[in-house]
Structure formats: structure tokens, C-alpha cells
N, C-alpha and C positions, 0 to 999 in steps of 0.2 A: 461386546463381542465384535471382533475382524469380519466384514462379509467378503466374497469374493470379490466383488465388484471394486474392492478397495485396495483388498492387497495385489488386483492382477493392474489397478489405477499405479498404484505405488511401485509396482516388479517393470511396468511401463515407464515410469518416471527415470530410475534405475536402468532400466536397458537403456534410454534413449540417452541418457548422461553417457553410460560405457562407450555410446557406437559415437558419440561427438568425438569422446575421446580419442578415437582411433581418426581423426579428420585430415586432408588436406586443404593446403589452399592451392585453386589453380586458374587461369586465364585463358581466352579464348576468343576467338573473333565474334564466335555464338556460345550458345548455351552447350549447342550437344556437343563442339568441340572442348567446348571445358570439360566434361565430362567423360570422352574418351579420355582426355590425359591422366584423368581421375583414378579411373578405372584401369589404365596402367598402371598407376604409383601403388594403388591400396590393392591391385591381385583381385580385383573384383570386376564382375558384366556389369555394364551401366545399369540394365535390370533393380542391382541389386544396391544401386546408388541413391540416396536422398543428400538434396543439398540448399543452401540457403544462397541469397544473393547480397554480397558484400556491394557490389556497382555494376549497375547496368553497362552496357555496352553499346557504344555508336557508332554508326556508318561512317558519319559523318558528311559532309559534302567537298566533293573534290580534293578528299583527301585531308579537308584541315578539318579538327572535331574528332577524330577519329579515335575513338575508347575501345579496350577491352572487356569483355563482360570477366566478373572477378568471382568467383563461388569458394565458401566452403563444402566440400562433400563428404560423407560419409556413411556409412554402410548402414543400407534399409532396414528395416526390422519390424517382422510379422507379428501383428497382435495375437494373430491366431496360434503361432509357437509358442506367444508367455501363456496364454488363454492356459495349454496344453501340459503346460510346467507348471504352471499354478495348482492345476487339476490334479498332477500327481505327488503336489507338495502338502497341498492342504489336509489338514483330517476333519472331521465330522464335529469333532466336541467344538472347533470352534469358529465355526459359520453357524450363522442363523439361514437357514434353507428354505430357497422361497419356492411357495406352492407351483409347480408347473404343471400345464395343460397338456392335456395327449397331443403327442408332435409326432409327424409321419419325420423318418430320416429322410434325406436328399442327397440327388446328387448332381457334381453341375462339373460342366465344361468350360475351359477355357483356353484357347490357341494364342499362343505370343512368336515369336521371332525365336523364342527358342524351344518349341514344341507343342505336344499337346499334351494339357494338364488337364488331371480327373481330382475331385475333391469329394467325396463321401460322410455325410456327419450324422450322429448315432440318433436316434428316435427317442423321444421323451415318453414317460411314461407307460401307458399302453399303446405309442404309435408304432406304426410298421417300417420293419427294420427294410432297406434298401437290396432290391435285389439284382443280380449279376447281370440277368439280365436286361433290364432297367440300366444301367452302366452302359452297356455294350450300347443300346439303340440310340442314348444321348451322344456317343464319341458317333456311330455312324452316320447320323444325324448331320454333323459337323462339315459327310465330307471326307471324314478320316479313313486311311485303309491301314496304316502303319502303325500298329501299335501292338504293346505285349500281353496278349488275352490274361496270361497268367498273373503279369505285373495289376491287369486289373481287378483281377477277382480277389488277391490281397489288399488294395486297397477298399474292395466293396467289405471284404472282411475284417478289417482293422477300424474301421471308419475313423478316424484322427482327424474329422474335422478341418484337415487341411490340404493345399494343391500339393500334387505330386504331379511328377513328368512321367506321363505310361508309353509315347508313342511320338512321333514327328508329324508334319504333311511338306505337301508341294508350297511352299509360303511366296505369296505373288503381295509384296511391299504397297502397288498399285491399288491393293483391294484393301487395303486395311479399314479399321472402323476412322471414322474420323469425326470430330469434337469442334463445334463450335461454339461462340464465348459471346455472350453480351453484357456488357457493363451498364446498369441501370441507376438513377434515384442520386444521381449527385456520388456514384460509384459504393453508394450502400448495398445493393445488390449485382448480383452476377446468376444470368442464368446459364446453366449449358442445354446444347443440343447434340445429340448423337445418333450417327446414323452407323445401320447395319454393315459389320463387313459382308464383303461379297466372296464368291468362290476363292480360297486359298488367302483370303484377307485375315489379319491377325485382330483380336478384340481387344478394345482398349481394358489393360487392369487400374488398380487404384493408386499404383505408382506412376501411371502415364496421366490421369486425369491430375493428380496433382500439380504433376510438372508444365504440363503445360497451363493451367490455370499460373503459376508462379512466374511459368515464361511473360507472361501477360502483364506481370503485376500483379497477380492479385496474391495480395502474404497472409492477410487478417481475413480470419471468421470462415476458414473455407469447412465446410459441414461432409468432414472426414468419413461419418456413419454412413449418411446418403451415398457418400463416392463407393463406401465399399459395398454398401447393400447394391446398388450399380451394378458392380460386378460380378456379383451371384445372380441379378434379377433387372437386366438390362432393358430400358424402355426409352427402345429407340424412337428418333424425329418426335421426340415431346419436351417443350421447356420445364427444364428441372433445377432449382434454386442448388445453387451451389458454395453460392459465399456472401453472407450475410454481416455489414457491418454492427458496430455495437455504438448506438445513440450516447449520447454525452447523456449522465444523471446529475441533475442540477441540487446541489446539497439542499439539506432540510434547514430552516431559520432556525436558528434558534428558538425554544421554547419554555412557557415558565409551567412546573405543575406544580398545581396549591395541594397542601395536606391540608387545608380546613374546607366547608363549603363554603362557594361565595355569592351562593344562589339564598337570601335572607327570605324572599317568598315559598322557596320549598318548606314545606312538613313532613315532616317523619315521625308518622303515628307508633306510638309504643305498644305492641300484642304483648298479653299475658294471658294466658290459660283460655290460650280460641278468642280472648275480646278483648276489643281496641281503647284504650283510653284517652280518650282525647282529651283529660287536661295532661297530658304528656304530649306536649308536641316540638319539644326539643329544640326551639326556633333559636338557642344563644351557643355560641359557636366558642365552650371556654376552652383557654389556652393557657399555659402557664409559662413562670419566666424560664426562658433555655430552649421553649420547645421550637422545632422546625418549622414553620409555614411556609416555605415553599422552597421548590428550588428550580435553577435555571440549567436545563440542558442546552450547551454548548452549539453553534451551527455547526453543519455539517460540509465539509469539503467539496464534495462533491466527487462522481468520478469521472473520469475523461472518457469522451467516445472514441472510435476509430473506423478508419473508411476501410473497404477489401485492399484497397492499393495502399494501405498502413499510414493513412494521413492523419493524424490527431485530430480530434475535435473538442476542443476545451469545455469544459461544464462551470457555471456560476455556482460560486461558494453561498451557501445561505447568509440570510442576512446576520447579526447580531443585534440582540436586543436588552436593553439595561431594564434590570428588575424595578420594581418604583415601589417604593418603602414609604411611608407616613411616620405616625408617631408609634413611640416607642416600641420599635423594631431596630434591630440590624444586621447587616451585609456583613455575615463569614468573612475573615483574613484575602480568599482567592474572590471573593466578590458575587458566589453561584450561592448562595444559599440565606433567605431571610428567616432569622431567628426572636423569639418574642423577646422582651425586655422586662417584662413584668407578667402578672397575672391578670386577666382578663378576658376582653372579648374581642374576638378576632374579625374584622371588616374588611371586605374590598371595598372602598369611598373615595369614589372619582379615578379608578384605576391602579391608587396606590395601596398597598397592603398597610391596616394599622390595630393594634390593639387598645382597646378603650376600658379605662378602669371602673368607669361608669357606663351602665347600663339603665336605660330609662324608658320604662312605659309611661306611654303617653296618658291614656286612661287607667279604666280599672284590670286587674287581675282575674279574669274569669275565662269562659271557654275561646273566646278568639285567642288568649295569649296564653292560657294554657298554665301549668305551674312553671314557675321558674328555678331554675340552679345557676348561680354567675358565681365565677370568681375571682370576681370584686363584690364594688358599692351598686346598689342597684336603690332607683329611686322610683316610684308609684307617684305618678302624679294624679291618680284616684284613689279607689280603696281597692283591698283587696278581699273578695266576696268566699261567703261561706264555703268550705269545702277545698279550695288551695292552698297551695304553699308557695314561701319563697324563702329562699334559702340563699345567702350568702357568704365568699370569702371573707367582705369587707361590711360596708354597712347596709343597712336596710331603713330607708325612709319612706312612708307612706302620706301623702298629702292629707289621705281620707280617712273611712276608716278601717278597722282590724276585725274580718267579724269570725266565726266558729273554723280559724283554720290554724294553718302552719308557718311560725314565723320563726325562722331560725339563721343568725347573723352571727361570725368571728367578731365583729367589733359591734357595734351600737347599733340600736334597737330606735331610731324615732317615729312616732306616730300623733301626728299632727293633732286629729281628733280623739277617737278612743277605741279601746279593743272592747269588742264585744265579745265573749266570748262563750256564751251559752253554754254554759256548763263543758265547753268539748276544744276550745284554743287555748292556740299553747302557744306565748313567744320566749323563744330564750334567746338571749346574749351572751356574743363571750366577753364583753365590756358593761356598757349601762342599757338603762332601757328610760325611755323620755314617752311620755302622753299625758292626754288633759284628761283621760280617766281609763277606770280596768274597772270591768263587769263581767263575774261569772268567766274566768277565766285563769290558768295556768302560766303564771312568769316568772323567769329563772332567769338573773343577772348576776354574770361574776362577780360586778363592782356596785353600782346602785343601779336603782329605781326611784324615778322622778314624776310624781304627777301631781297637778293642781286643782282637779275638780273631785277625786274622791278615789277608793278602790273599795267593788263593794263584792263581797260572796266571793272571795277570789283565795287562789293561793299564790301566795307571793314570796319569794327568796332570793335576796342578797345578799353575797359576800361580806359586802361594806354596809350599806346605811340603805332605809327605804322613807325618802323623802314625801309627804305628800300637805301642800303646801300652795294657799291660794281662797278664792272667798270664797267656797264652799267646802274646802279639802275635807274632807271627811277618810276614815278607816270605820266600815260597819261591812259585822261576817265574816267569814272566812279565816284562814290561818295563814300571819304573816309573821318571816321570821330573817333577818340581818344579826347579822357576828356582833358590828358595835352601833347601830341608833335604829331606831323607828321613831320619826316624828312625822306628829299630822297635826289640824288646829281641832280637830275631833275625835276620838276615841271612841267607837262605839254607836249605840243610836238610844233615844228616847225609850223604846222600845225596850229593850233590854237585850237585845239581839247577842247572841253567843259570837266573841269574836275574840281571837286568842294570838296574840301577840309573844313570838319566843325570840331573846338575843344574847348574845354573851358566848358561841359559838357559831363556827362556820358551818352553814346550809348543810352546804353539798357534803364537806364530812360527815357532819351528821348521821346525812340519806344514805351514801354510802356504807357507814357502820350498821346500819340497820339493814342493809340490804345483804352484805356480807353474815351477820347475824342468821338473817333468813335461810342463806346458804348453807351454814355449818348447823342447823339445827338434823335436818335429814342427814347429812354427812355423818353425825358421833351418833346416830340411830342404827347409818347403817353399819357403819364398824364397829358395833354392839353386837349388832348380828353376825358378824365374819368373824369375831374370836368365841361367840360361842359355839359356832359351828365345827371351828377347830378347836376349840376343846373338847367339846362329843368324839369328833375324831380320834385326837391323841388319848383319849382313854380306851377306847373302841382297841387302838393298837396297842396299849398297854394289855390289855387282858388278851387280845388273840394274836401279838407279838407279831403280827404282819396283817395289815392290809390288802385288800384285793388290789389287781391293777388299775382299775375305775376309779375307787374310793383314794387311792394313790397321787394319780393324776388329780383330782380332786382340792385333795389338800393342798396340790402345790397351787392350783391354780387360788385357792381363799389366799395362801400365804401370798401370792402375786398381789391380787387384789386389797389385802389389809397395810402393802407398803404403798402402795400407790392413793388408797382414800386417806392414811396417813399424812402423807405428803401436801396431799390437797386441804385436808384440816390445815396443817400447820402453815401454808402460805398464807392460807384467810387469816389464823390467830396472828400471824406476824404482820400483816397489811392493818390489822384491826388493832394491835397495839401501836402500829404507829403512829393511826389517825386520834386516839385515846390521848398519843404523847404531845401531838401538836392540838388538840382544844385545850388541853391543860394547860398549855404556853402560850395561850392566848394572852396579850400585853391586856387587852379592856374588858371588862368583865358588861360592856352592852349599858346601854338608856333606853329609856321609852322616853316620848315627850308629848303633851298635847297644849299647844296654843291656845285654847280655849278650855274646851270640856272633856272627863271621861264619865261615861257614864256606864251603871253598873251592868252587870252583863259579861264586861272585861274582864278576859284574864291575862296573866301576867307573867312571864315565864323568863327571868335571868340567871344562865345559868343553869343552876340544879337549884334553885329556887324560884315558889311560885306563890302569885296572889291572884285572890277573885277580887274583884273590886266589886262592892256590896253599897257603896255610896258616891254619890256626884260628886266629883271634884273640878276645880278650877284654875286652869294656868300653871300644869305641873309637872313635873320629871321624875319620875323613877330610878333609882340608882339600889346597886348591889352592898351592901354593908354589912359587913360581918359574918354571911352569909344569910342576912334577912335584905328584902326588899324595903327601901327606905322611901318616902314622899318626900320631895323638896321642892323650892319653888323651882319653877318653867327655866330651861338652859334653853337659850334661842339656837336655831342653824349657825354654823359656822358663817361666817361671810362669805367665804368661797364658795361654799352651797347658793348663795341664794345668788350671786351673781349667775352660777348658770342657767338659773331660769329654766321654765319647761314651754316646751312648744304649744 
């Protein structure tokens, strides 16, 4: 929305362009002689003249030196006329109208060289309107005898806010107000002083205080509001600031702002439902490859000062400053902006900006470090304690050990010592998984599982092969199952311990198919029930050949709902044939293998066939034939296998 204040700024910007136009140029030995010649050429009273100074003028001395003062002039123009114009242009819908205070109206006098002028302006709100009377005692006040009672009482009644001529006096030039000037502060300020006209003296208006402020010099910053408030509210023999230069702004430096934090001692505790968890304390600052960390705003120019006598005063540009980049980052085409190069964690270190793909606790995983999310490699150079997590992009290495938490890594799983898992950890890999043992615990590797001192009570699933291999390697407990090997140098325990070994398809399909299964079971339940409901119905409308409107709606809503669990069946049967189609085409049909012993207890599961093993065997391998499980002797690791070795 337009306020007035803008459009009567902008109808001012607009006049004052018009009245330039109308300009001459003229010369003179002084100022006010340039201006009588002015005021010939343009048909105008000097009054009504504003003009600017093209070059001062000199005396000079004896004659040599000697300049003319050079002015453009051109015809004045009253704020208070656009004020006026504006008022009768604008409508209501589209100013926003700002609250005003009860305002009594006024009235004010002012005597010039060309009579006397009565100015009248209307009352706000519920103030009180200006009365004739009131008029009359401020012109007689003056001094005045000569003026037109009638002319005044229409302007008390019109109030227009602006001087009119009602009347003349005896005008004695000798009494006028007069104006003095002082130039303060290295010419940044200028006060004036004015004193009262005297009997038959004429009052300075706001086209006289200008002019002679500019006769001075002074061009810049003169405080036009004050001049004119002056002239309604005159306060005479007191210093009144009238021209105020404008200080030089010394541009802003350059500056860089980070999008990541670079404060690594802050904590940002994680609230959920009213309570704080502080193993969330969010201290790794990941970033991924593309994203922005930081950018550099430009310095800023600066703007330039100016004295009242229009002298420039230069402002300092800010400084510039080059962003400082480490490792893998870099600097945008225009050089403003640092972007990551990889996925990681984001550092200010030693002031330059760097992403690090490795993240490393020094100790162990608990409440000072809270759980971890990186995305990368993150390395434990202790253990990581009951009840955390750590979760990576890339890999996850723990010096120490793994006990009842959350270990979940894109690529490799290593753990130096062993996961303990008390019935309630869980490490998955999206590659291998490497340790010197698994206890009472949940592991799930894309590709293999590597360990050399045992896996006992545990569930274990590999894609590929689950290695366990070394002088105690043992499998006793639990259910362990890979696509193509499980080899250990023990099967089983003394004991007779239930421990069931399945290969010859992939895990995770498997689980999947089963989990999908679980899904469609409720699903053909419930669409059991939605076509007999609609068939009650479509008999219902067979014998009373219409439906109610409810029972209507009704049906169409079952018929909605029977295309829609439809739909949902047939994604699951169509996901659930697929995985059916790839175990089927599985190339190996799975080994078991024990370097030493299996002892009975084992079971045995390749394939869609299975055996209990009811007697000790020695140094043997398991193979699928014919679709019976076969004993043959012991097939050793690949060599590839055992060169990788387990930590």
C-alpha cells in the first residue's frame, strides 16, 4: 500500500524536476543581483525564486580577480501546495492512515516585503477548530491595521493549511528579522541565530533562511523541516542547528559465514517428549560431497561523507579477505563460496575450513561422547559401551570391545576384540564384519563374517560365507546361516547344544520373503471380508432392487477399498515371486565345513534339505547331492579367505 507521505515525497520529486525545467542561467556582481535579472526573464518576484550556485563570485582586489557570481534559478515551490494536491487526489482504499492525536487547528502570521500573510490549518481529530477571532488578535498583534476583515474570515473558514496575503503594513526594510550564521566542527555544522523583527520589520520565511544559508556556502545537509517549522514557531536569539554534514561510512570487510558449527566444544542436547538424552549429543558436524560450508561476503565500499560547504569526504573501502580451504574442499568458479568434496566431517583446524573422512574417538563410546552418526569411517580407539550406537557412511573400527549396543556401517564392521552382545546387540554391515568373537548377539553382513576365537548363542547372516577360523574357533548355539559356506574348526559343543546352521540361499531374501509372507497373511483375511460384505449387499439389492443412500455409499466405498488391498496383495505376490526366482538361481547350492569336529546337537540345513547330526564326526564338509545332504572329506578355506585374516 502507497502512504502519503510517499506519494506527496514522490509528486515533490516531480514538481521540483518541472520547476528546474522552467530554469535560467544568470550573472551578477552578487547574488541578489543575479536574481533580480532572474526574476525578469522567468516573470517572477525574487520571493518566488530558488536557485543553485554554478560559481561563486569575487571582488577581487583592485580590480584583478574579479568574478561574477553565476546561478541557475528557478521557480520556488510550496510543500504545502503538493501537501494540498495530494490531499485532494488521494482516496482512502489506498493509504494506510496513521492514528492521529487530537490537534487544536492554528493560526499563524507572517509579514514579508510583499504584505501580510494569515495561514489557518484544520484541527485533528476532536481538536478545536480556529476561530475569527483568534485570527484577528494574531494580525493585530503584528502591528497590522490594513487588512481585509472579510478576506480573513474565509481563510479562517477554508483552513487550507496555507499563507495567503489578507492585508499590507508600513514595511521599514531597517527592522527586518535578521539571521546570523556560524560554521562549526571542521564546517560539519552550522548554527543559526535570529533575532526579532522590530516595529514595521518584515520576518524572515523559509525561502530567505535558505538563501542566505547558500549565500554562505552552505549547499549540503541544510535541515529544511527545522527551517520551515521556523517559520510557523519562530525562536528568536537562540542557536539553532541548521545544517548538518554527513560523516564518511567506512565500508564493512569482508566477511566469511560458515553453514556448519565451528564451535566442536558446543553440545546440543537432543529433547524428546519433555526429556533430554544425552547420549545424543550431536558433537560430529556431517557434511556431504556438493554441500556449501561457507560463504564469503564481499567488502563493502563504503559511502562518502560531505561538509555543509559540499566538500567530499572520502570513506575506506573494507578490507578483503581470502577464504582458507584445507583438505577436500573447494572454492566456487567466482572464488565466494567453499563447497565439500566428499562426505564427512566438517572442521575449522587452524583456521582453514576441511572435511575429514575419518572420524576418531579417542576412547571409549559412552556418555561424554554420546552416540555417534558420521558420514564416513569412524574409528573407536576403545570400546563401545552398553547402550550406544555408532553408525556409519563408511567403516566402523573399534579397538575394544562391542558390548549390548548398536553397530551399524555402509562398508566394514572391524572389532578388534569381541562383540558382546547379551542377548540385545546388533552389528550390521553393508560389506563384512571382522572379530576375535560374537557372544549373544545379532549380525548381519552383506558379504562375510570373519572370526577366530568362536560365535557362541548368536545369530549370524551372510550373504557370502561365515568364516570362523583360528585355535579355538568354535560355532556352539544359535542360528547361523550364508548363501554359500559356513566354515569353523568346531561344529557344535560336547554338550549337545542345539545349533543350526542354514546355506544354500541368500539371508536377507530369505527374511524378506518371510516378512512379506507375514504381510499378505492379514491382507487375503481382509479381502475375504470385503467381498463378503459386498456380496450380502448385491443380494440385499437384488431382492429390494435399490439401496438406501448410506448402504449406497457404502458399497462403493468396500468396492474402493477391495481394489486398493488388491493392489497391495499383488505388489507383495509380485516382490515375493521375484525373490523365489532369484534363490532358485542361485549358481551354489551352500557347504558347511568343520576343521576338526561336529558334534551332535547340529543341525543342518542346505537348501530345502536338512540333517540332524546324531554322531561325532571328523574333519568334514557337507555338500548338497541330489537333493540329499552328502558327508565328504574336509574342503579347506579358499586361500583368499585365510589370507585376510581376522583382527
Amino acid at each position: 500500500m502507497i502512504s502519503l507521505t510517499q506519494l506527496r515525497e514522490y509528486m515533490l520529486k516531480q514538481s521540483e524536476k518541472d520547476r528546474k525545467n522552467k530554469s535560467v542561467q544568470v550573472t551578477g556582481e552578487t547574488i541578489d543581483e543575479a536574481l533580480r535579472n532572474a526574476s525578469i526573464e522567468l516573470g517572477l518576484p525574487v520571493t518566488k525564486l530558488k536557485y543553485e550556485i554554478l560559481q561563486k563570485g569575487n571582488k577581487g582586489m583592485f580590480g584583478v580577480g574579479k568574478r561574477d557570481w553565476t546561478l541557475i534559478a528557478y521557480e520556488a515551490f510550496l510543500e504545502e501546495e503538493l501537501a494540498n494536491v495530494a490531499d485532494n487526489f488521494i482516496s482512502d482504499n489506498i493509504i494506510n492512515a496513521e492514528e492521529k492525536k487530537d490537534v487544536n487547528g492554528e493560526a499563524f502570521v507572517k509579514l514579508t516585503h510583499d504584505g501580510v500573510f494569515l495561514k489557518v490549518t484544520k484541527p485533528v481529530g476532536k481538536g478545536l477548530v480556529v476561530q475569527e477571532k483568534r485570527a484577528l488578535e494574531k494580525i493585530e498583534r503584528r502591528g497590522v491595521v490594513k487588512f481585509d476583515v472579510n478576506l480573513v474570515a474565509k481563510v479562517v473558514r477554508r483552513a487550507e493549511g496555507r499563507y495567503i496575503r489578507v492585508g499590507e503594513f508600513d514595511y521599514n526594510p531597517a527592522n527586518d528579522s535578521a539571521m546570523s550564521i556560524d560554521i562549526l566542527e571542521m564546517e560539519m555544522k552550522s548554527y543559526i541565530e535570529v533575532s526579532a523583527p522590530r516595529l514595521g520589520g518584515a520576518d524572515l520565511t523559509y525561502e530567505n533562511m535558505v538563501g542566505i544559508l547558500k549565500n554562505n556556502g552552505i549547499v549540503f545537509g541544510i535541515k529544511e523541516d527545522t527551517l520551515k517549522k521556523f517559520e510557523d514557531y519562530p525562536e528568536y536569539n537562540m542557536q539553532i542547528l541548521a545544517a548538518e554534514g554527513a560523516k564518511p561510512v567506512n565500508g564493512r570487510d569482508a566477511q566469511i559465514v560458515y553453514y556448519f558449527n565451528t564451535d566442536r566444544n558446543s553440545i546440543k542436547l537432543k529433547e524428546e517428549d519433555g526429556r533430554v538424552d544425552f547420549k545424543e549429543l550431536n558433537l560430529i558436524e556431517n557434511v556431504v560431497a556438493g554441500q556449501v560450508l561457507a560463504k564469503k561476503i564481499p567488502p563493502e565500499k563504503g559511502e562518502e561523507g560531505r561538509t555543509i560547504t559540499g566538500k567530499v569526504l572520502p570513506a575506506k573501502p573494507g578490507k578483503d579477505i581470502n577464504i582458507p580451504v584445507g583438505k577436500n574442499v573447494k572454492l566456487s568458479e567466482d572464488g565466494t563460496t567453499v563447497i565439500s568434496e566428499i562426505n564427512g566431517q566438517a572442521i575449522l583446524l587452524n583456521g582453514k575450513i576441511n572435511v575429514e573422512p575419518v572420524f576418531t574417538v579417542s576412547g571409549d563410546v559412552n556418555l561424554q561422547t554420546g552416540n555417534i552418526l558420521f558420514l564416513g569411517t569412524v574409528i573407536v580407539k576403545g570400546s563401545v559401551l552398553d547402550g550406544f550406537s555408532v553408525k556409519a557412511a563408511g567403516n566402523i573400527e573399534v579397538k575394544g570391545n562391542v558390548g549390548k549396543c548398536i553397530l551399524d556401517a555402509e562398508g566394514d564392521v572391524i572389532v578388534h576384540q569381541g562383540i558382546l552382545g547379551k542377548d540385545g546387540g546388533n552389528v550390521k554391515s553393508g560389506k563384512s564384519i571382522f572379530a576375535k568373537f560374537i557372544e549373544h548377539a545379532r549380525v548381519e553382513a552383506t558379504e562375510y563374517v570373519y572370526v577366530n576365537e568362536g560365535i557362541l548363542h548368536s545369530f549370524v547372516d551372510a550373504n557370502k560365507k561365515i568364516i570362523c577360523q583360528g585355535r579355538r574357533a568354535s560355532i556352539v548355539g544359535g542360528r547361523l546361516r550364508a548363501s554359500e559356506e559356513i566354515n569353523a574348526k568346531h561344529l557344535g559343543s560336547i554338550a549337545g547344544t542345539e545349533t543350526i546352521l542354514e546355506v544354500g540361499y541368500d539371508p536377507a531374501s530369505k527374511a524378506r520373503l518371510a516378512e512379506l509372507d507375514s504381510k499378505l497373511v492379514p491382507l487375503k483375511k481382509e479381502l475375504d471380508e470385503i467381498e463378503l460384505n459386498i456380496k450380502t449387499l448385491m443380494n440385499l439389492k437384488k431382492v429390494q432392487r435399490k439401496l438406501s443412500e448410506e448402504k449406497e455409499e457404502y458399497l462403493e466405498e468396500l468396492n474402493s477399498k477391495r481394489i486398493d488391498v488388491q493392489t497391495q496383495i499383488q505388489v507383495i505376490n509380485t516382490e515375493m515371486e521375484d525373490i523365489r526366482s532369484h534363490l532358485v538361481t542361485l549358481k551354489k547350492d551352500g557347504k558347511i565345513s568343520a576343521s576338526e569336529k561336529v558334534f551332535p546337537g547340529v543341525k543342518l540345513y542346505i537348501k530345502d534339505s536338512y540333517l540332524e547330526v546324531k554322531n561325532e564326526f571328523k574333519f568334514v564338509t557337507f555338500l548338497l547331492e541330489h537333493s540329499n545332504i552328502r558327508i565328504t572329506k574336509y574342503e579347506p578355506i579358499e586361500e583368499e579367505f585365510k589370507k585376510r585374516g581376522v583382527y
